[in-house]
C-alpha positions, 0 to 999 in steps of 0.5 A: 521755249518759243519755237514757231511751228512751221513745215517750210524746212527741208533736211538740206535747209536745217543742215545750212543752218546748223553746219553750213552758211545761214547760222543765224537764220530763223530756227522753226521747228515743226510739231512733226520734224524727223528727229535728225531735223530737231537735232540740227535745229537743237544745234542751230539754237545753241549756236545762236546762243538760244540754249534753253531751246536747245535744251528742251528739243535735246532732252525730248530726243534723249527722253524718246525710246524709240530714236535709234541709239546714234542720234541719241548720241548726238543728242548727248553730246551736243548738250555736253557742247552747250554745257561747254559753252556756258563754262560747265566741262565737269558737267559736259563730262556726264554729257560726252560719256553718255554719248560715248556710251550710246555710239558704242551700243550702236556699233555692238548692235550693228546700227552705226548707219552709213558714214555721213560727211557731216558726222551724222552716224553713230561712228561720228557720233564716237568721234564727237563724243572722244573730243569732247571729253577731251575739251572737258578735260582741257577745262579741268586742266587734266592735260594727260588725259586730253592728250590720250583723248584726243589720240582716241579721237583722231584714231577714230576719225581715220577714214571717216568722211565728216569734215567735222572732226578735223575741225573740232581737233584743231580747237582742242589741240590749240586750246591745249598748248594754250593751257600748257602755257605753249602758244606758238604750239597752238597756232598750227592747229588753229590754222588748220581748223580755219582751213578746214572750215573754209573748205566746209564752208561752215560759217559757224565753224570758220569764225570760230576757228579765226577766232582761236587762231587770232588769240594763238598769234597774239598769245605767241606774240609778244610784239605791240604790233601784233597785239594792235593787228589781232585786237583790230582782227578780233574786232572785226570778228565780233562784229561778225559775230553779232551779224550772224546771230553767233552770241556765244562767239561774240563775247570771247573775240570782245573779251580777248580784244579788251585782255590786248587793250589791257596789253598794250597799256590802253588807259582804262577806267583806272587809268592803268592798263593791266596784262591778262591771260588773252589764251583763256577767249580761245576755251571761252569761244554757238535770239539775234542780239537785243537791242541792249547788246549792240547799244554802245557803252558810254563814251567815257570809258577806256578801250578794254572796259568798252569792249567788256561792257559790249561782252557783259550785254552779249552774256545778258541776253545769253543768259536770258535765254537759257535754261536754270542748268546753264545759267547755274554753270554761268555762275559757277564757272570760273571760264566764264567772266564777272559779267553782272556787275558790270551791267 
């Protein structure tokens, strides 16, 4: 891990990074950071795609006795996300429950602390660890199972001040309908989560949830037109994407652009267009991108095969820049593309 020592980050400073408007700024994590600052950092890094980093910082918070059981279901749980991420929701499952667990001793010990508007309490610390096994279980297509969790969640975040959970509730309700084959289901969810990003001013949190809510339109929409307006919106999605270091956004608005290249006949390297399941960008949509992953790929290819291509060069440089667990779960995952062939 190639974490620069530093002590120029306060709390606030770490908090616009990992929730706010500076995602892809530079994470520099001092020898003697709190560790509520090494878990903003920790989720910052995973945001960037830098999930080795992320990696070390959380397993050290999870190793240390002396972290209060709150963060440390924090720590659990965003290590589950990451795993997420990277396609391994069986293996995230271990994460969230441990998380779970960890949120339930610090309620029955009475150290929940002070309810935090961005989660950051052990009650939030619940509330994330409920959506989470329900995206795991969305991934596993346990749909009934997703369906109580995230009545379990949405229980628990009655009253609660964080303007996360509404968020992450409106992904997992999206990518579910999209599962159930049900997209004209998924698209209000996915508005709200965009809502609700914007008003947090989240940047991270608001592509992310243009990005859900973009397939939604087109997955409900059989329409050339709209297939035209959401893959041009996807473009543009990408590219922010690649503006704000957010690698692990980057290579699902570029997968779910190609699958409406594929859509709407676009001629690709054979010459045949082909349909392809679009939903799946919204389960797959956290180093600034090396030079390789803006390179252009060659003009000879067609539309979707170009946008794959930029794809597999955005996974390559995630790949490299994590740790062994997540590359195996990038390589068994059935969520995560074909990407080293076409390198």
């Amino acid at each position: 891990m190639s974490l620069h020592l530093s002590d120029q980050y306060s709390t606030n400073r770490w908090r616009d990074v990992a929730f706010g408007a500076r995602p892809g700024a530079p994470v520099l994590v001092s020898a003697g950071s709190q560790p509520h600052d090494r878990w903003l950092a920790a989720v910052a890094l995973g945001g960037q795609g830098r999930y080795a980093a992320a990696a070390e910082l959380l397993h050290g918070l999870l190793a240390d006795r002396s972290i209060r059981p709150g963060l440390a279901a924090h720590a659990a749980v965003t290590l589950a996300a990451h795993h997420r991420q990277l396609g391994g929701h069986a293996a995230a499952r271990r994460w969230d429950g441990l998380g779970l667990r960890l949120a339930e001793t610090a309620r029955r010990a009475g150290v929940t602390g002070l309810p935090d508007p961005d989660g950051a309490d052990a009650a939030g610390a619940r509330i994330d660890a409920l959506v989470g096994l329900a995206a795991d279980a969305v991934g596993t297509a346990q749909t009934a199972l997703a369906d109580r969790l995230l009545a379990a969640a949405a229980e628990a975040a009655r009253g609660h001040p964080s303007w996360r959970p509404a968020i992450r509730l409106g992904w997992v309700r999206a990518e579910l309908s999209l599962i159930r084959g049900e997209p004209r289901a998924a698209i209000g969810p996915a508005e709200h989560a965009m809502a609700a990003a914007a008003a947090a001013g989240s940047a991270r949190h608001l592509l992310k949830s243009r990005i859900v809510a973009a397939v939604a339109r087109a997955a409900a929409d059989a329409a050339e037109a709209t297939a035209v307006a959401v893959q041009a919106e996807l473009d543009v999605l990408a590219a922010e994407a690649e503006r704000l270091s957010l690698l692990p956004l980057r290579w699902p608005a570029e997968l779910a652009a190609a699958d409406l290249a594929d859509r709407l006949g676009v001629p690709s390297a054979t010459g045949r267009g082909r349909r392809s399941g679009v939903h799946r960008s919204a389960e797959r949509a956290g180093d600034r991108p090396g030079d390789e992953c803006r390179k252009p790929a060659n003009d000879t290819f067609g539309a979707a095969p170009r946008r794959r291509h930029a794809a597999a060069a955005t996974l390559s440089v995630i790949y490299r820049n994590t740790d062994p667990v997540g590359r195996r779960l990038m390589g068994e995952s059935a969520w995560i593309p074909e990407w080293r062939g076409v390198m």
